[in-house]
C-alpha positions as CSV (number, residue, x, y, z in Angstrom):
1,X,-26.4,22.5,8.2
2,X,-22.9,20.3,8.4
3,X,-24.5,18.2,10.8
4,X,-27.1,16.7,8.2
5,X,-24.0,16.6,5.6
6,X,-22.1,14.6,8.0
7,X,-25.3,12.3,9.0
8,X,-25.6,11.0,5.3
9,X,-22.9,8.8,3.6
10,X,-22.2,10.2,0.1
11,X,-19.8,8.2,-0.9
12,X,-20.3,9.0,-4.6
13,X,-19.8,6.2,-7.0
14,X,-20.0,3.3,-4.6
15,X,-23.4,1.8,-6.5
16,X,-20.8,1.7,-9.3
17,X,-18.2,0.2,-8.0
18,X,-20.0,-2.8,-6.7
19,X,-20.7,-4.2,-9.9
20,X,-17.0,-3.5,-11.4
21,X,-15.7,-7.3,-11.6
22,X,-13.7,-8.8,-13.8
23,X,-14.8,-10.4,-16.9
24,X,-13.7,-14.4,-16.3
25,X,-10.7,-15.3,-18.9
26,X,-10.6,-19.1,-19.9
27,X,-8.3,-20.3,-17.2
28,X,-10.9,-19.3,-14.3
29,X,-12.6,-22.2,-15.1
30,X,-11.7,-25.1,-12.8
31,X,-8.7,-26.7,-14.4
32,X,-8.3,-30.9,-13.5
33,X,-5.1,-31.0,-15.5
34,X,-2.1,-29.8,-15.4
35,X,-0.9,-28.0,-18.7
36,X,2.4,-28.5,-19.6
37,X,4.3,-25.2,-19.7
38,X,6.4,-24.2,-22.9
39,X,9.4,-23.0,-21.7
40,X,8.0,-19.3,-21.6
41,X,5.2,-19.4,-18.7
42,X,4.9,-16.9,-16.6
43,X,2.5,-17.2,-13.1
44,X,2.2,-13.8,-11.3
45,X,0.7,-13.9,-8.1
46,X,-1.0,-10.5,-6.9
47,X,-2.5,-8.1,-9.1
48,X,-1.2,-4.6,-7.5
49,X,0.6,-1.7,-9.3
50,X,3.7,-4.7,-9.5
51,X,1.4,-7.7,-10.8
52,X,-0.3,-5.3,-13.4
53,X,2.9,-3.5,-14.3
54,X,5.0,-7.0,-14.3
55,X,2.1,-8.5,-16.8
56,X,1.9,-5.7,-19.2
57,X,5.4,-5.3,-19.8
58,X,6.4,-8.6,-20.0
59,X,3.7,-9.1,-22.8
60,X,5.0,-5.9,-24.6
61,X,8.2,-6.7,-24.6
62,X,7.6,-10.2,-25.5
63,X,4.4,-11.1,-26.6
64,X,5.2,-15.3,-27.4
65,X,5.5,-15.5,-23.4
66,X,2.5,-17.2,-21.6
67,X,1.8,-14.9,-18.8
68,X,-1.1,-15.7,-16.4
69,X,-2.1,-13.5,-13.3
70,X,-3.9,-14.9,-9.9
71,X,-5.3,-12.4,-7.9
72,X,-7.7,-13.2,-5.2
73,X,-9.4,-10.3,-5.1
74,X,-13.0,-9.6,-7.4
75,X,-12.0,-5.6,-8.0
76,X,-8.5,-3.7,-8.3
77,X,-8.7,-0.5,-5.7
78,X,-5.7,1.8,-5.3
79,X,-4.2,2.7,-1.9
80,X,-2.2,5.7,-3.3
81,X,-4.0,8.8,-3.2
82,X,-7.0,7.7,-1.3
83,X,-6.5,9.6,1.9
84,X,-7.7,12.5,-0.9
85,X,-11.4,10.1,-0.3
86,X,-11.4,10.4,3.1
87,X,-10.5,14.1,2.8
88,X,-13.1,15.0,0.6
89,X,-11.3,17.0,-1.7
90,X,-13.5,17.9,-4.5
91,X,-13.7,15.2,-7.8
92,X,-12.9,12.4,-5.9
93,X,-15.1,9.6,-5.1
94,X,-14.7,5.6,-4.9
95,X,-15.0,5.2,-8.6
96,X,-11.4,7.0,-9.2
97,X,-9.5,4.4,-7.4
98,X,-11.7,1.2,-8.8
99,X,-10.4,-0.7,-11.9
100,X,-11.4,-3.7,-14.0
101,X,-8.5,-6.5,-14.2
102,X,-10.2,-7.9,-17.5
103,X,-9.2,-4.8,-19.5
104,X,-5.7,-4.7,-19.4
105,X,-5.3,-8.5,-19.8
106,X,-7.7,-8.5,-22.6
107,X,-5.6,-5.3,-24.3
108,X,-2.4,-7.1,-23.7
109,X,-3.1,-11.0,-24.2
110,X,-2.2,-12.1,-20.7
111,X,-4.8,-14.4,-18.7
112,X,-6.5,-12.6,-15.5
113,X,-7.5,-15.8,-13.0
114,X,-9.8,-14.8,-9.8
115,X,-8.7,-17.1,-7.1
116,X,-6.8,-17.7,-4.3
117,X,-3.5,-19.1,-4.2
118,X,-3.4,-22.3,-1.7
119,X,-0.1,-23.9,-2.4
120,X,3.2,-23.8,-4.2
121,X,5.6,-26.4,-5.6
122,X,9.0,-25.4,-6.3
123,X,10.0,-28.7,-7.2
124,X,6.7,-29.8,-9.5
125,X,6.8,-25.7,-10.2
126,X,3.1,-25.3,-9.8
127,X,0.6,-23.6,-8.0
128,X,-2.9,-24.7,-6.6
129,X,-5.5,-22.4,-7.0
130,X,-9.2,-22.4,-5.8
131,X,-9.9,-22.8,-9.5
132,X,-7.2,-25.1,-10.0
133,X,-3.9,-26.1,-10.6
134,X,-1.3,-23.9,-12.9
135,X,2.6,-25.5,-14.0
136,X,5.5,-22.6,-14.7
137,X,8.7,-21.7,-15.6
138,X,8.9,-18.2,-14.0
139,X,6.6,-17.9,-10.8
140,X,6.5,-14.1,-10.3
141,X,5.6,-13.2,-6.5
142,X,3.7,-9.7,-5.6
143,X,0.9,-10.6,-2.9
144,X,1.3,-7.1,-0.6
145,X,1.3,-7.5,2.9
146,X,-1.3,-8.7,5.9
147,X,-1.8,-7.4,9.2
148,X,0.1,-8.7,12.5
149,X,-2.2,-8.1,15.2
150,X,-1.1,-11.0,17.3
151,X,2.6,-9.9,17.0
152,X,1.6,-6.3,18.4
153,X,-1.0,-7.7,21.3
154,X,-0.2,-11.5,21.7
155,X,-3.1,-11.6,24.7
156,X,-5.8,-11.0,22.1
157,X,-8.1,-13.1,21.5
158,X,-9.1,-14.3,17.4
159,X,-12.4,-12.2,18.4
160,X,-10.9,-9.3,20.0
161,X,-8.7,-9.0,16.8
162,X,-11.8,-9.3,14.4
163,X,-13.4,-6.6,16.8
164,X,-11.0,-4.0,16.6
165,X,-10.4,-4.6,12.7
166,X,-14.1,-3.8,12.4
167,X,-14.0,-0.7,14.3
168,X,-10.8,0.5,13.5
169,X,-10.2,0.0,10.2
170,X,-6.2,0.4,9.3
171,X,-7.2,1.2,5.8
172,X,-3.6,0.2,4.4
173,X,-4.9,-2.4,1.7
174,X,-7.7,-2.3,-0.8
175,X,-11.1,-3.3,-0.2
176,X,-14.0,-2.5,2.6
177,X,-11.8,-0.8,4.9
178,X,-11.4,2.6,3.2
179,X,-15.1,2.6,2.4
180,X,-16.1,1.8,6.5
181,X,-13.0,4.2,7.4
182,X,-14.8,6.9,5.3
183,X,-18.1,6.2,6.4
184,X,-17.3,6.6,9.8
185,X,-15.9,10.2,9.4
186,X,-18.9,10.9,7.4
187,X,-21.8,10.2,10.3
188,X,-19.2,11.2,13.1
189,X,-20.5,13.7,15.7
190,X,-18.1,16.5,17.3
191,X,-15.1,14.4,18.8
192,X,-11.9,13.0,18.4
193,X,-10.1,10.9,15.7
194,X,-7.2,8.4,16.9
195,X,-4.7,7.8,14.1
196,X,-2.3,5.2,15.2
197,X,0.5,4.2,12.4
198,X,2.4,1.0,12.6
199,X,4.0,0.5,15.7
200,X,7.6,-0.6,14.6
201,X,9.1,-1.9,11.3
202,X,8.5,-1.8,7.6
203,X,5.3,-0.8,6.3
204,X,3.0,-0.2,3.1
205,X,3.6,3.9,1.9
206,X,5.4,5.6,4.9
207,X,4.0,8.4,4.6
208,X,0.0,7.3,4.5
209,X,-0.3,7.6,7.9
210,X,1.1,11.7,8.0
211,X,-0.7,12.5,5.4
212,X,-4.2,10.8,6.3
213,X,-3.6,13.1,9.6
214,X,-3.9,15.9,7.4
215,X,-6.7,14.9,5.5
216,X,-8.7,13.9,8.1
217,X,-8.2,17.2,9.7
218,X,-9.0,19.3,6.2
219,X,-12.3,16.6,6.2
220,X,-13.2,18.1,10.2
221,X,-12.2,21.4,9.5
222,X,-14.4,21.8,6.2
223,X,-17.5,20.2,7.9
224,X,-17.4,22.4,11.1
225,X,-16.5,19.4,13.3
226,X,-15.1,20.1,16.8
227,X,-12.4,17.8,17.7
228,X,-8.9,16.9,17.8
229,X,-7.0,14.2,15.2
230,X,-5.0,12.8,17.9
231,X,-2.0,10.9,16.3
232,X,-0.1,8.0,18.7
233,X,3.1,7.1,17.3
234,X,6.2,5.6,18.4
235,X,8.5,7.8,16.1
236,X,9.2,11.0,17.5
237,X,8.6,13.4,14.8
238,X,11.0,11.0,12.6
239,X,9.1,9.6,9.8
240,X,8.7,9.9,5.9
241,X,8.4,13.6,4.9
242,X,8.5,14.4,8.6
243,X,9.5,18.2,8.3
244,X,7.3,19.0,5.3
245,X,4.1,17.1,7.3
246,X,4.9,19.3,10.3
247,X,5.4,22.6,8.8
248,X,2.1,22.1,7.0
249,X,-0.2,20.8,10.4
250,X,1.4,23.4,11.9
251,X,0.6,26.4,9.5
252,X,-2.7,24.8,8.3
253,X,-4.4,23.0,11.4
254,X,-2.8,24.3,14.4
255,X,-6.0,23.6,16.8
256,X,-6.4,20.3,15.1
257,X,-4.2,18.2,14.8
258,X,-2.1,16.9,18.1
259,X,0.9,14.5,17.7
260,X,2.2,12.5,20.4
261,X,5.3,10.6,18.8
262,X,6.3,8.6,22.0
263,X,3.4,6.1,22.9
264,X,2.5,2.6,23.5
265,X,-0.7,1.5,23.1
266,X,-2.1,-0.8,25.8
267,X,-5.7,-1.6,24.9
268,X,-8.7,-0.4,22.5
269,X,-12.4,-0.9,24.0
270,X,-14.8,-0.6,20.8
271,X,-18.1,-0.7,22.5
272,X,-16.9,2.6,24.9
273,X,-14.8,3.6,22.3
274,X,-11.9,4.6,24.5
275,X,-8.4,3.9,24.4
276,X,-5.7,3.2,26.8
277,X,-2.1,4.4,26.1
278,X,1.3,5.2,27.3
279,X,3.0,8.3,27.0
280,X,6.5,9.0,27.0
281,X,8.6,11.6,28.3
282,X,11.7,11.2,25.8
283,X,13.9,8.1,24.7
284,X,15.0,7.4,27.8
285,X,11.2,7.3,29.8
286,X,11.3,3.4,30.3
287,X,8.2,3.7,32.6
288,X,5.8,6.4,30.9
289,X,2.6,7.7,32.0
290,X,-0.6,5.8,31.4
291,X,-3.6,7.8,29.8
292,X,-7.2,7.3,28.3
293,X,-8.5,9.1,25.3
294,X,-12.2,9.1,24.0
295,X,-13.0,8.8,20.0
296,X,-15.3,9.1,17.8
297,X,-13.7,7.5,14.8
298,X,-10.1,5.1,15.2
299,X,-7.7,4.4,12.5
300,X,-5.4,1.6,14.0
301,X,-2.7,0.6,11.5
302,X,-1.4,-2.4,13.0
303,X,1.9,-3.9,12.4
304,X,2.6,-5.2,9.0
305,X,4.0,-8.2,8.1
306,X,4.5,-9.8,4.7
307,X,1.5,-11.7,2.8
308,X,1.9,-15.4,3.7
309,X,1.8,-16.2,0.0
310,X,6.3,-15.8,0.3
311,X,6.1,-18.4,3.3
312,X,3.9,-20.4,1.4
313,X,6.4,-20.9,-1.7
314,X,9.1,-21.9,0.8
315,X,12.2,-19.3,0.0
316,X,13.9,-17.6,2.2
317,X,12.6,-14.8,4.4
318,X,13.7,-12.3,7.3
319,X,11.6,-12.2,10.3
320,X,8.6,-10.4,9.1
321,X,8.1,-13.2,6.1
322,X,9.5,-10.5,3.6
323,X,11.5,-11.9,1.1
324,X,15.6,-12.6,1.1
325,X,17.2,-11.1,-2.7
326,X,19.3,-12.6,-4.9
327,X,21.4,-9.8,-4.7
328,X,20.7,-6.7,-6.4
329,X,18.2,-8.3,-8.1
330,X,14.6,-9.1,-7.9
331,X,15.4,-12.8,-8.0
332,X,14.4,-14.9,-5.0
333,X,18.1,-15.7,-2.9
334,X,16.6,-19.4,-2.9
335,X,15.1,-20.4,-6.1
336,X,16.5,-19.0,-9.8
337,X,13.0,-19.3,-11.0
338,X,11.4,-17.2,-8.3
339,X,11.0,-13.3,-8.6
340,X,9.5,-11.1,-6.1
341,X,8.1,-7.7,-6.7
342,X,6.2,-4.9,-4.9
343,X,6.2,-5.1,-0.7
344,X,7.3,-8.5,-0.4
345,X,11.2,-7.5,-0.7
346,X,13.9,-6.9,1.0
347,X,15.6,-4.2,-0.5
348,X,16.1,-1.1,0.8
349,X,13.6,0.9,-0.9
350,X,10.2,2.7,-0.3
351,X,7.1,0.0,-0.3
352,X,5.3,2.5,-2.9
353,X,3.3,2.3,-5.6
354,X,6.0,4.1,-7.8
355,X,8.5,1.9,-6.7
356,X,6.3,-1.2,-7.4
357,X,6.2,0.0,-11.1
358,X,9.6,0.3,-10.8
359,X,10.9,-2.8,-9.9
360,X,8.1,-4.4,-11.6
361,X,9.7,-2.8,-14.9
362,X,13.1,-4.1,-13.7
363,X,11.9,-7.7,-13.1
364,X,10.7,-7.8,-15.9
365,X,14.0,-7.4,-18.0
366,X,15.3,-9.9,-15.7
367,X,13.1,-12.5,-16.2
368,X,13.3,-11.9,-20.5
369,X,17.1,-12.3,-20.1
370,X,16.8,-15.6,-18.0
371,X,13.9,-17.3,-20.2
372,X,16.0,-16.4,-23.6
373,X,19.4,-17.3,-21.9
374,X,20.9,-14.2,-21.8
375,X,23.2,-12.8,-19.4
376,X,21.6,-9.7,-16.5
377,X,23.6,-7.3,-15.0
378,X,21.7,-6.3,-12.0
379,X,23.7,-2.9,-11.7
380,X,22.9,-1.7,-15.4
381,X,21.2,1.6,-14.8
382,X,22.0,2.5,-11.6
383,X,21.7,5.0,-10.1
384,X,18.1,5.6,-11.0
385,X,17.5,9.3,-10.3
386,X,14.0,9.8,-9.4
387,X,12.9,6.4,-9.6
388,X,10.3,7.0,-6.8
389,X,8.1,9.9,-6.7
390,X,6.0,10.2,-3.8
391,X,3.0,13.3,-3.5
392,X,1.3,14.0,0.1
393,X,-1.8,15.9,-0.3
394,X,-1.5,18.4,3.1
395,X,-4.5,20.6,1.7
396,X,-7.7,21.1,0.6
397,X,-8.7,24.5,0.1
398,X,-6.1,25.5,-1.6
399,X,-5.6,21.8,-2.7
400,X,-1.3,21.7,-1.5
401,X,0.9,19.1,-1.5
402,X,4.7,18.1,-0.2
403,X,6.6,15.4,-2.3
404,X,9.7,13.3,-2.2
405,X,11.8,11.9,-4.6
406,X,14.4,8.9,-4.1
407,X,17.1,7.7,-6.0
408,X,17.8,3.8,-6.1
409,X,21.4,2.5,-6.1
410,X,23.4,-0.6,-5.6
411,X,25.0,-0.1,-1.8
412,X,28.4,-2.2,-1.2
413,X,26.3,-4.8,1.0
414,X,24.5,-6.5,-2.2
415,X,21.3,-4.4,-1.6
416,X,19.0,-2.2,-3.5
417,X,18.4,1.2,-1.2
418,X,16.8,4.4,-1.8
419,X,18.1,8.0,-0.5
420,X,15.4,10.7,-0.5
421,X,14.9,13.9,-1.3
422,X,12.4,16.3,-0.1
423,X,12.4,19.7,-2.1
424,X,10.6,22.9,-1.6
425,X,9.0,24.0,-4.6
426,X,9.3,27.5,-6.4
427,X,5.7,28.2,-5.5
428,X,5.5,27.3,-2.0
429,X,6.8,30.9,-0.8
430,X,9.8,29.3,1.0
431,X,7.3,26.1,2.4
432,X,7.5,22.7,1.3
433,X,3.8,22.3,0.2
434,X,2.7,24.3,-2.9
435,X,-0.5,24.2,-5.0
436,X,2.0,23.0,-8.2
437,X,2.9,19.9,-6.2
438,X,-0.9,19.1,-5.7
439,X,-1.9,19.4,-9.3
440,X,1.1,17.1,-9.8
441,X,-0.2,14.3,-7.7
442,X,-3.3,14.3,-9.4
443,X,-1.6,14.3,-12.7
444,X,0.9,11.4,-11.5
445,X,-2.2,9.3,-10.2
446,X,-3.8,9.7,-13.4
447,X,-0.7,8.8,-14.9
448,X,0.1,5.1,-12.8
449,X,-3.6,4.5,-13.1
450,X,-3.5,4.5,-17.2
451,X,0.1,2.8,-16.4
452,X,-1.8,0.0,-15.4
453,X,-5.0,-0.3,-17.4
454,X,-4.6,1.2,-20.7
């Protein structure tokens, strides 16, 4: 019966991942001296598809540089693709997403530190650690992003903020929350499942959100669970991929999925899990129309804000802590020693994992030419045709997907910026989701996943 599938959690793979950690490298051991760099040290801090694509290229392009990577997390998870997990689309289980950070540092001769970063020094050019304290010549910055609760709900309190993070898990960054996301779907009775994406502003993978809807609604559909995926946005209907998403919860889950793209949400009660919103005639509805909706299971994606690692090394920032570029570069605007990678920019382009790699790749070449004195042009290369690819699985049986492509070019106001593309495929019968463009975003997270490790 569905109802005993739903009431067990197989989450295949989980016992595994638990005991995936990192094997220690020589520099996790407490360090009570500063070692003297050599004129080619490297520090990266963050260990996502940037961190892990900065370290291995920098080490095969050069392998006399010192290159050391802080990450303060025990196990590397992937975001991209994941929304396949809580879909339950067939092959895919906690263990294709996990990775161990020793492998690729041992493979590559770059040292892998566990810790937490607690404090930089431009001037001295260090960093404290919880294991210790690390000099440089290049600090490399990648630390993702954090969550701004108070920003959205400044009348919260520290435990109504826990609260909610608990029961709603946003599920936009590694770790327990895609695991208590997907367990929640999995011993869910017949009811509803909010979806709220980021409110306003830049955010991790525009189109995670979209296509979660749609997994979550091929998870309810395949299961035999009555309900609604109820999305509250603030977008109207304009958002990454938004034509492609519609056409395909249109066509696929008509009775499912309900989007509401003008709302404001007031307040979230856990224990009665229900939630007050406002809804919104058009653009110019100033007052709206309060309303309550009951759930079963809540994915709250709160606003996102940079990690406070960038505030914490003291360069300049715009208003959500992401970090000011040196131009079209990856070069902090305030320190010549300080690069920035991954989510933590301000350029113009989508916060992907593609684009992570990409700019990773990029920094990297930057950073060779400055430690061996050699003179960058920031424009070389560009445009870059197709430098981020972006897959949206929409469907489960038939596995479809819906893709965009972007191409990355210097604009006349000194930034980086990214014009997209999204394509309908020759086997999508006139749609923009075909079974080719699902097998391809298997094959392309195969492919960033042996980018990374091997």
């Amino acid at each position: 019966m569905a109802m005993n599938r739903r009431d067990t959690f197989k989450l295949a793979g989980i016992s595994a991942a638990g005991v995936v950690l990192p094997r220690v490298a020589s520099a996790d051991e407490k360090q009570t001296e500063v070692k003297k760099t050599n004129g080619r040290s490297v520090v990266i801090i963050g260990a996502g598809f940037a961190g892990l694509a900065m370290a291995k290229t920098l080490r095969k392009k050069d392998n006399t540089l010192d290159v050391m990577v802080i990450e303060k997390n025990s196990i590397f998870m992937a975001c991209p693709f994941s929304n396949t997990l809580l879909g339950g689309l067939e092959g895919v289980s906690l263990d294709t997403f996990v990775g161990d950070y020793y492998q690729p540092s041992e493979k590559y001769g770059y040292t892998f530190m566990h810790g937490e970063v607690t404090a930089i020094n431009r001037e001295a050019r260090t960093v404290t650690t919880t294991k210790g304290v690390l000099a440089y010549d290049i600090l490399v910055l990648s630390p993702g992003i954090a969550y701004d609760y108070t920003k959205q709900f400044p009348k919260w309190s520290a435990q109504k903020v826990r609260e909610v993070a608990q029961a709603c898990p946003a599920a936009l960054m590694p770790g327990n929350e895609h695991i208590a996301l997907k367990r929640q779907l999995n011993n869910m009775d017949d009811g509803n499942v909010v979806i709220i994406p980021p409110a306003k502003g830049k955010y991790r993978c525009p189109p995670a959100p979209y296509e979660r809807t749609a997994m979550v609604a091929n998870f309810m559909k395949n299961e035999g669970i009555k309900g609604k995926v109820i999305v509250l946005d603030t977008r109207a209907g304009k958002f990454a991929k938004g034509k492609a998403f519609k056409e395909s919860w249109e066509d696929l889950f008509p009775d499912i999925i309900e989007y509401k793209g003008l709302t404001e949400i007031i307040d979230i009660d856990t224990a009665a899990k229900t939630l007050r919103y406002k809804a919104f005639e058009n653009a110019d509805d100033t007052v709206g129309t309060e309303q309550t909706v009951k759930y079963e299971v809540c994915n709250f994606m709160p606003i996102n804000k940079c990690s406070p690692v960038i505030k914490m090394a003291g360069i300049k920032t715009d208003d959500a802590g992401y970090a000011l570029m040196d131009g079209y570069s990856f070069r902090s605007k305030t320190d010549s020693n300080i690069y920035v990678c991954g989510d933590a920019v301000t350029h113009a382009l989508p916060p992907s994992a593609q684009t992570a790699i990409w700019s990773a790749h990029r920094a990297a070449g930057q950073i060779l030419d400055q430690i061996n004195r050699k003179v960058n042009d920031p424009r070389a290369g560009l445009p870059a045709k197709a430098a981020n690819v972006c897959y949206s699985m929409v469907g489960g049986k038939p596995e479809e997907a819906i893709m965009v492509t972007h191409t990355f070019f210097a604009d006349p106001n000194g930034v980086l910026r990214g014009k997209g593309h999204v394509p309908k495929p020759q086997d999508g019968n006139g749609k923009f989701r075909s079974k080719s463009a699902a097998q391809a975003a298997r094959a392309w997270f195969r492919g960033v996943m042996r980018e990374l490790f091997t």
